[in-house]
Steps between C-alpha positions, in 0.01 A plus 500: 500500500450881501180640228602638203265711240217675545216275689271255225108581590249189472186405614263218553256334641402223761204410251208290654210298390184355651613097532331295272361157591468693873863419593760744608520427911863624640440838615321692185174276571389458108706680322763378259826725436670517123888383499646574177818239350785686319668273298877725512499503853342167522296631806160573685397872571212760488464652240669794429768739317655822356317826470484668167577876451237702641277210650358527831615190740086401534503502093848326519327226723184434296688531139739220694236290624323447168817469308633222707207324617223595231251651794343838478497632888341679766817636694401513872753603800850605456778252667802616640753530225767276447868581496773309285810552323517361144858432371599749760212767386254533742130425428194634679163301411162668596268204560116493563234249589306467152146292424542283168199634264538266289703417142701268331868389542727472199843326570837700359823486547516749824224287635395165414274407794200592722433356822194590731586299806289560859783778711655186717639319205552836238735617842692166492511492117647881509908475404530811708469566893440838396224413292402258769474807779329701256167250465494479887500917471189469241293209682580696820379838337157281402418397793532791629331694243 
């Protein structure tokens, strides 16, 4: 399948929490990682999506964030960007590691739920392997950082 059109900009984050209740083991000691559920694709992924007009990609990421998950953030380090084609149009998403600051989450119809799961089950919950490489990428990146 060859890409078509001009490329579709995104951006998101790998959005974290401190784990309640002290859980969270699995390589991202006690922290807890935000899946979000859309209900058209009937899948598991970061949170994420188109930029507007004129919208920087970190704007793009935190406007994203709190749209799909309800959390105001603290974006951290940038993650390698992912590369996709989309209906044969290809999609580049600019992703960062970003600390939850806290809010509420309102189901609609682009997303209806919000997980926070500890990094070992949010990677095996993740639909895509893409996704999946991408949170090894971010709890590699913490521990580093």
């Amino acid at each position: 399948m060859s890409a078509t059109g001009p490329v579709i900009l995104a951006a998101g984050a790998v959005l974290w929490r401190r784990a309640r209740n002290g859980e969270g083991g699995g390589g991202g000691e006690g922290v807890e990682v935000a899946l979000v559920h859309r209900p058209k694709y009937d899948d598991w992924s970061l949170p994420k999506g188109k930029r507007k007009r004129n919208e920087t990609l970190a704007a793009c990421a935190r406007r994203e964030v709190l749209e799909e998950t309800g959390q105001s953030c603290a974006l951290g380090a940038r993650l390698p960007v992912v590369r996709y084609l989309v209906n044969g149009q290809p999609k580049e998403v600019t992703y960062w590691v970003a600390r939850a600051l806290g809010g509420t989450f309102a189901p609609d119809r682009e997303v209806d739920t919000v997980v926070w799961l500890p990094p070992a089950a949010a990677r095996a919950r993740l639909t895509q392997p893409r996704d999946r490489a991408l949170l090894d990428e971010a709890l590699r990146t913490a521990s580093a950082g």
